[in-house]
C-alpha positions in Angstrom: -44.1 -44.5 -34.7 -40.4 -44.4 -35.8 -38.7 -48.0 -36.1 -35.3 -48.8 -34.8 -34.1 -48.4 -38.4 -35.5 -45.4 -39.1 -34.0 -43.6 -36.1 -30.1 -45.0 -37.2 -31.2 -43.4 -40.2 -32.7 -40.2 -39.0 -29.1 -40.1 -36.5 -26.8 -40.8 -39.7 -28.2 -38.2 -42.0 -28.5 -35.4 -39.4 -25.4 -33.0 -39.7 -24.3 -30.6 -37.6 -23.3 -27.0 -39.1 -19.9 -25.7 -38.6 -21.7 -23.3 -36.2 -23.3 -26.1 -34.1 -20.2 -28.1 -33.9 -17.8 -25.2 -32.7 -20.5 -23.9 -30.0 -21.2 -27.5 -29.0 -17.3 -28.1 -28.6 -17.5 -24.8 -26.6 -19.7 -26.9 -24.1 -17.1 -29.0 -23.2 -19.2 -31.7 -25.2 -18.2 -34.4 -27.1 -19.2 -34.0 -30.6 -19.4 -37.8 -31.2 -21.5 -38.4 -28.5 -23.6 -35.9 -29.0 -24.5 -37.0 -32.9 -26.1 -40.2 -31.1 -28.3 -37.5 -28.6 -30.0 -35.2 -31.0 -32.2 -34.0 -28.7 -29.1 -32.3 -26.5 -28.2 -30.6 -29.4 -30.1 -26.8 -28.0 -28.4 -27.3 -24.4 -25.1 -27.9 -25.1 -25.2 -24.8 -28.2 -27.1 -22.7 -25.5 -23.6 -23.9 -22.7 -21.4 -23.1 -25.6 -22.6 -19.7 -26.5 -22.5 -18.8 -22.7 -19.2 -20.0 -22.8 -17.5 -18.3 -25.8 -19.6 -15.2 -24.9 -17.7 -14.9 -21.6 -14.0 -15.2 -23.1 -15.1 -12.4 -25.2 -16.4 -10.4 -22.4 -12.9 -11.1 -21.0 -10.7 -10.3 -23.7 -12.8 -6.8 -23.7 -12.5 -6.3 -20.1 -9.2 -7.0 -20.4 -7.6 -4.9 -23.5 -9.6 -2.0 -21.8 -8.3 -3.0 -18.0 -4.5 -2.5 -19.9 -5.3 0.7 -22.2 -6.4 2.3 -19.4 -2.5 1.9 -17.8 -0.6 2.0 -20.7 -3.0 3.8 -23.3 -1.7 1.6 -26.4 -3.4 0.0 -28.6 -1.1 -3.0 -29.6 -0.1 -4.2 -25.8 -4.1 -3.4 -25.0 -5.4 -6.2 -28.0 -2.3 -8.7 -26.9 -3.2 -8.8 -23.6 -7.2 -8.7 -24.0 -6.8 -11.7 -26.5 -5.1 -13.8 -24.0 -7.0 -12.5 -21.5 -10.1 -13.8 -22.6 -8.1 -17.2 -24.4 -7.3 -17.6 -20.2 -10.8 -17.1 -19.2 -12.0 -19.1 -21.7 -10.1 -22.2 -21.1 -11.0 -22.0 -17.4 -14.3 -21.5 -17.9 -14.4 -24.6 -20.8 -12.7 -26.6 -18.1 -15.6 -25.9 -15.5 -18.2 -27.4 -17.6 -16.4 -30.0 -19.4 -15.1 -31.2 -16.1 -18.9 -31.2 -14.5 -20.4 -34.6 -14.2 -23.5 -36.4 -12.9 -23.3 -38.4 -9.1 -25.7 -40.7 -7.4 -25.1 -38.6 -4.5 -26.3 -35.2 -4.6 -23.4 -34.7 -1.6 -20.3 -35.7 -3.9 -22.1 -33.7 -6.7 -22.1 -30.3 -4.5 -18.5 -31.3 -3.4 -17.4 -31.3 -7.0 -19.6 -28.6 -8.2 -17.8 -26.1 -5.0 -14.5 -25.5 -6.6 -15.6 -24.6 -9.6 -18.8 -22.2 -8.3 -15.9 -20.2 -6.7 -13.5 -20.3 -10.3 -17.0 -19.1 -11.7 -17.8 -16.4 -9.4 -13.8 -15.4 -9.7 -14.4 -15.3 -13.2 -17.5 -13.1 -13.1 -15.6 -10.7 -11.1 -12.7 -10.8 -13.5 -14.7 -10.3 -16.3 -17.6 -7.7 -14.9 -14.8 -5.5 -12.9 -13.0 -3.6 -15.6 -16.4 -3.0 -17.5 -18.2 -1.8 -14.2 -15.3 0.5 -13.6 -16.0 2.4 -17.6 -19.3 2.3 -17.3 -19.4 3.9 -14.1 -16.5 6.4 -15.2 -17.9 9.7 -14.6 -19.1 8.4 -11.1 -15.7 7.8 -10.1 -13.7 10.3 -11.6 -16.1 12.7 -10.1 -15.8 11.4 -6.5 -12.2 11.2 -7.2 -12.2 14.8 -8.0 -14.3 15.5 -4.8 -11.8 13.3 -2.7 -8.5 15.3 -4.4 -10.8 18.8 -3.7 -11.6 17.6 0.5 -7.7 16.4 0.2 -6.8 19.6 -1.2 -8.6 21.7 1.3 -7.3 19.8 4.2 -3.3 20.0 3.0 -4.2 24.1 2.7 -5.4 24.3 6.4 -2.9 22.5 7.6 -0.2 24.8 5.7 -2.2 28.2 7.1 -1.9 26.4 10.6 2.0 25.6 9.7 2.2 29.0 8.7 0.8 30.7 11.1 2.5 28.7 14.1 5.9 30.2 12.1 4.6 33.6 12.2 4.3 33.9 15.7 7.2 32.1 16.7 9.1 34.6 14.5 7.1 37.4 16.4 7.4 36.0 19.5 11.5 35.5 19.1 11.1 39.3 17.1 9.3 40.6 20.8 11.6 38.6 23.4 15.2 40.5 21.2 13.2 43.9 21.6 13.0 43.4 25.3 17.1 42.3 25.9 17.3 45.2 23.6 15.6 47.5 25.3 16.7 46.5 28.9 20.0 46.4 27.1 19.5 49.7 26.4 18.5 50.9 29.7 20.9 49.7 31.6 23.6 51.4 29.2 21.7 54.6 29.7 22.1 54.4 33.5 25.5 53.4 33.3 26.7 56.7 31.2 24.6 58.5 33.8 26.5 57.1 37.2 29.6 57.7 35.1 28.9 61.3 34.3 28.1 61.9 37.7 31.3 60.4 39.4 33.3 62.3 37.1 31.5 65.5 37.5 29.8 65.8 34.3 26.1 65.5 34.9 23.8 68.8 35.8 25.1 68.4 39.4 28.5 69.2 38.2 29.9 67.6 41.7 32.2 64.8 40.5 32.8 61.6 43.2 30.9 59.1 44.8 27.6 61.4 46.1 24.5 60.8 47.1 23.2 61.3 43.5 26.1 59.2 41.9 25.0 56.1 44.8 21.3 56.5 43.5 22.1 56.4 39.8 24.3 53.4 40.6 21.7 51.1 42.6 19.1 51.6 39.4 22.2 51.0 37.2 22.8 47.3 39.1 19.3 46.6 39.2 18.8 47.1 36.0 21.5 45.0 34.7 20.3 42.1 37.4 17.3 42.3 35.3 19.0 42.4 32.2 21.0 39.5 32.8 17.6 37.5 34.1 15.4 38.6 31.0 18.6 37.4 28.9 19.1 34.2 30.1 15.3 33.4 30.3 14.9 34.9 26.5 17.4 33.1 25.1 15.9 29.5 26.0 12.6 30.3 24.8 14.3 32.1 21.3 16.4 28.7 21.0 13.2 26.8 21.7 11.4 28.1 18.9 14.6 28.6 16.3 14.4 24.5 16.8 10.9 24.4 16.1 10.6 26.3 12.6 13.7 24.4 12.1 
């Protein structure tokens, strides 16, 4: 059994290895303290290591996060360096800061705030690397978005195109039909004309029977003409202010 003077002893002449001490500081503990508790020495490495591992995890995620916007090197190191400085600082100040209560209450209370930094941390950290890992995942559902996208933007340009096409036939068919009443009626009109002045195959010029007939179709005609071009002319202005 080890006397009182042999365990100053033992405590004096143990040394800690540069190693030790800078993963032990990483723990948030205090190297001075710890000389006197050699037994704590394996925790607080194993909290240090944890520690350091997840600012380096952070300045990776990070410098790739930033080369995957602006694809250079330099800005992409300069960030993920103080990226994962930032996320090591926080993360030292979580378990530096972390302390044992007599009340397992005030403990939780204390321990809350800094479970959420943690968690926001691990999201931090494990996002940009889930994201490269998962790369061809995404860029292939991107790809299948952009196609489904693509395919949806085409049928609605046939629909567009095809709604154009037929209000340009449609206005193409309602002209043909002033035209050809148009047409008609101009027909007629020679016809009565020819007849009052004794130029048609009845070669009896004035106001006969034949001339009376060829007028009444002539007036009914343009009565219809004048109806079909009023009517026509809405709908063609209708649909000239729809493809416009």
């Amino acid at each position: 059994m080890q006397t009182l003077t042999e365990a100053v002893v033992e405590k004096e002449t143990f040394k800690l290895s540069l190693v030790y001490k800078f993963f032990c500081w990483c723990s948030g503990a205090r190297l001075y303290i710890l000389k006197q508790c050699p037994s704590e020495y394996n925790k607080y490495y194993g909290i240090g290591v944890i520690v350091f591992l997840t600012g380096i995890l952070a300045a990776l995620s990070g410098g790739y996060a930033i080369h995957t916007v602006f694809n250079n090197p330099q800005i992409s190191t300069a960030f993920g360096a103080l990226w994962g400085f930032v996320i090591f600082s926080i993360d030292w100040y979580i378990v530096a800061s972390l302390r044992k209560q007599n009340r397992k209450i005030k403990e939780f209370t204390m321990a809350l705030p800094r479970f959420v930094l943690a968690v926001l941390i691990a999201f931090v950290v494990s996002m940009p690397l889930k994201l490269k890992l998962f790369e061809k995942e995404i860029n292939q559902q991107i790809l299948v978005n952009q196609q489904k996208s693509s395919v949806g933007y085409q049928q609605l340009l046939n629909e567009e195109f095809a709604e154009i096409e037929r209000l340009e036939n449609e206005n193409d068919k309602l002209r043909q039909e002033i035209a050809d009443k148009e047409s008609l009626r101009n027909k007629l009109f020679n016809f009565f004309v020819a007849e009052a002045e004794g130029l048609s195959p009845t070669k009896t010029p004035g106001k006969e029977p034949v001339y009376r007939e060829k007028k009444a179709e002539y007036d009914k005609v343009d009565k219809e003409l004048n109806a079909i071009r009023e009517s026509n002319t809405a709908i063609i202005a209708g649909n000239a202010q729809r493809l416009s």
